[in-house]
C-alpha positions as CSV (number, residue, x, y, z in Angstrom):
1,X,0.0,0.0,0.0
2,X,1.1,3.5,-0.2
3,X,2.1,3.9,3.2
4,X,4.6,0.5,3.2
5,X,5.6,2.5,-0.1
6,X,6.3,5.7,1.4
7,X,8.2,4.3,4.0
8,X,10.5,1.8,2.0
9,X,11.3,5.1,-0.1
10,X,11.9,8.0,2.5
11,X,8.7,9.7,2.0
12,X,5.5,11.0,3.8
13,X,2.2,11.3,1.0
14,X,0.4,14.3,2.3
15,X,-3.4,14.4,1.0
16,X,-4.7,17.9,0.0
17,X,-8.6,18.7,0.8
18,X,-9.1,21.5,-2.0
19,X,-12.7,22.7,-1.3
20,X,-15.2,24.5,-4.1
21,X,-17.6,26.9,-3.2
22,X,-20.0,24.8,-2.0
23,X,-17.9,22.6,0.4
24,X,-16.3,25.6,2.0
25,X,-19.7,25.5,3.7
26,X,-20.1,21.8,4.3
27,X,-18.7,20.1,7.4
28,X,-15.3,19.5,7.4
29,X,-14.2,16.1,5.9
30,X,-13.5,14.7,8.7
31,X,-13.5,10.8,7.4
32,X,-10.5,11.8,5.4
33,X,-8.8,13.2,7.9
34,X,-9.3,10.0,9.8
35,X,-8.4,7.9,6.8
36,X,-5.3,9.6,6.4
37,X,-4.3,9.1,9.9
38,X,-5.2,5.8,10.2
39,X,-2.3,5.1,7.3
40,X,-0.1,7.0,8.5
41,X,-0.5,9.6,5.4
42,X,-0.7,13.7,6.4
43,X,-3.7,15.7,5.7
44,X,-4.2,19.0,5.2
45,X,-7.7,20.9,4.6
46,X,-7.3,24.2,3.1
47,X,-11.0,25.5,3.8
48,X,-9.7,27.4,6.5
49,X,-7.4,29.5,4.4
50,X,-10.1,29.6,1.3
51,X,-12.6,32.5,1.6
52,X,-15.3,33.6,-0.9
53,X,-13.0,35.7,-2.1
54,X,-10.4,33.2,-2.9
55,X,-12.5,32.3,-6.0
56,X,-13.4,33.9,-8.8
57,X,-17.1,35.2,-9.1
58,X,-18.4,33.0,-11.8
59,X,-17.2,29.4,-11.1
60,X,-15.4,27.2,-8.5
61,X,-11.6,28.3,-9.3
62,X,-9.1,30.0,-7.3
63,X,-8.1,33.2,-7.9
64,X,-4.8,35.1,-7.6
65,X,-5.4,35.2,-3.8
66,X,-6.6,31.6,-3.3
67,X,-3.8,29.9,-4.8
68,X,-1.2,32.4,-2.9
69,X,-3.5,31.1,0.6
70,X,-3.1,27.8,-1.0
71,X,0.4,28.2,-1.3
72,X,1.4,29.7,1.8
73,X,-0.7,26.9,3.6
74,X,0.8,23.9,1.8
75,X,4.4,25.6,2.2
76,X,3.5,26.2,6.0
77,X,2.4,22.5,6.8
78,X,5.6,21.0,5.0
79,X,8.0,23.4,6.8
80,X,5.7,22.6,10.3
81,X,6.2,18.6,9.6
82,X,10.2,18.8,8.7
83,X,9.1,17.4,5.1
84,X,11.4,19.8,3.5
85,X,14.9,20.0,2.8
86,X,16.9,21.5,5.7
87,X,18.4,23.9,3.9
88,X,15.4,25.7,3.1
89,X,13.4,28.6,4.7
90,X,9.7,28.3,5.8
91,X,8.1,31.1,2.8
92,X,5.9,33.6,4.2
Protein backbone atom coordinates (compact mmCIF):
# COMPACT_ATOMS: atom_id res chain seq x y z
CA UNK A 1 0.00 0.00 0.00
CA UNK A 2 1.06 3.49 -0.21
CA UNK A 3 2.07 3.90 3.19
CA UNK A 4 4.59 0.54 3.20
CA UNK A 5 5.60 2.47 -0.08
CA UNK A 6 6.29 5.73 1.43
CA UNK A 7 8.19 4.29 4.04
CA UNK A 8 10.47 1.81 2.05
CA UNK A 9 11.32 5.06 -0.13
CA UNK A 10 11.94 8.04 2.51
CA UNK A 11 8.74 9.72 2.02
CA UNK A 12 5.49 10.99 3.79
CA UNK A 13 2.20 11.32 1.04
CA UNK A 14 0.40 14.33 2.32
CA UNK A 15 -3.40 14.44 1.01
CA UNK A 16 -4.73 17.90 -0.02
CA UNK A 17 -8.58 18.70 0.83
CA UNK A 18 -9.10 21.52 -1.96
CA UNK A 19 -12.74 22.70 -1.35
CA UNK A 20 -15.21 24.52 -4.10
CA UNK A 21 -17.60 26.94 -3.23
CA UNK A 22 -20.04 24.75 -1.96
CA UNK A 23 -17.86 22.55 0.36
CA UNK A 24 -16.27 25.59 2.05
CA UNK A 25 -19.72 25.51 3.72
CA UNK A 26 -20.09 21.82 4.32
CA UNK A 27 -18.75 20.15 7.40
CA UNK A 28 -15.30 19.54 7.44
CA UNK A 29 -14.16 16.13 5.95
CA UNK A 30 -13.49 14.70 8.73
CA UNK A 31 -13.51 10.80 7.39
CA UNK A 32 -10.54 11.83 5.45
CA UNK A 33 -8.79 13.24 7.89
CA UNK A 34 -9.26 10.02 9.79
CA UNK A 35 -8.41 7.86 6.85
CA UNK A 36 -5.35 9.62 6.44
CA UNK A 37 -4.28 9.13 9.89
CA UNK A 38 -5.21 5.78 10.16
CA UNK A 39 -2.29 5.10 7.26
CA UNK A 40 -0.05 7.04 8.47
CA UNK A 41 -0.49 9.63 5.42
CA UNK A 42 -0.67 13.74 6.36
CA UNK A 43 -3.70 15.74 5.73
CA UNK A 44 -4.16 18.98 5.19
CA UNK A 45 -7.75 20.93 4.62
CA UNK A 46 -7.29 24.18 3.11
CA UNK A 47 -10.98 25.47 3.84
CA UNK A 48 -9.73 27.40 6.54
CA UNK A 49 -7.37 29.55 4.39
CA UNK A 50 -10.07 29.58 1.30
CA UNK A 51 -12.56 32.48 1.61
CA UNK A 52 -15.25 33.58 -0.89
CA UNK A 53 -12.96 35.70 -2.10
CA UNK A 54 -10.40 33.19 -2.93
CA UNK A 55 -12.51 32.29 -6.02
CA UNK A 56 -13.39 33.93 -8.83
CA UNK A 57 -17.07 35.24 -9.12
CA UNK A 58 -18.45 32.97 -11.79
CA UNK A 59 -17.23 29.41 -11.09
CA UNK A 60 -15.39 27.20 -8.48
CA UNK A 61 -11.59 28.26 -9.33
CA UNK A 62 -9.06 30.01 -7.31
CA UNK A 63 -8.07 33.17 -7.92
CA UNK A 64 -4.85 35.06 -7.64
CA UNK A 65 -5.40 35.24 -3.82
CA UNK A 66 -6.61 31.55 -3.27
CA UNK A 67 -3.83 29.87 -4.79
CA UNK A 68 -1.19 32.40 -2.85
CA UNK A 69 -3.48 31.14 0.55
CA UNK A 70 -3.12 27.79 -1.02
CA UNK A 71 0.35 28.22 -1.35
CA UNK A 72 1.42 29.71 1.82
CA UNK A 73 -0.67 26.87 3.61
CA UNK A 74 0.79 23.87 1.84
CA UNK A 75 4.36 25.56 2.24
CA UNK A 76 3.49 26.19 6.03
CA UNK A 77 2.42 22.47 6.76
CA UNK A 78 5.62 20.96 5.03
CA UNK A 79 8.00 23.42 6.83
CA UNK A 80 5.69 22.62 10.27
CA UNK A 81 6.20 18.60 9.55
CA UNK A 82 10.16 18.80 8.66
CA UNK A 83 9.12 17.39 5.08
CA UNK A 84 11.36 19.75 3.48
CA UNK A 85 14.92 20.00 2.82
CA UNK A 86 16.85 21.45 5.71
CA UNK A 87 18.44 23.94 3.87
CA UNK A 88 15.38 25.72 3.10
CA UNK A 89 13.38 28.58 4.75
CA UNK A 90 9.75 28.31 5.77
CA UNK A 91 8.10 31.06 2.76
CA UNK A 92 5.92 33.63 4.24
Amino acid sequence: DLGDLAQTNGFKPVIVFCPDKDERLAPRPDELEAACRRYGLGFLDLTPVLPDSSYFKHDDHWNRQGHAAAAQALAGYLFDHHLLNAGRKRAS
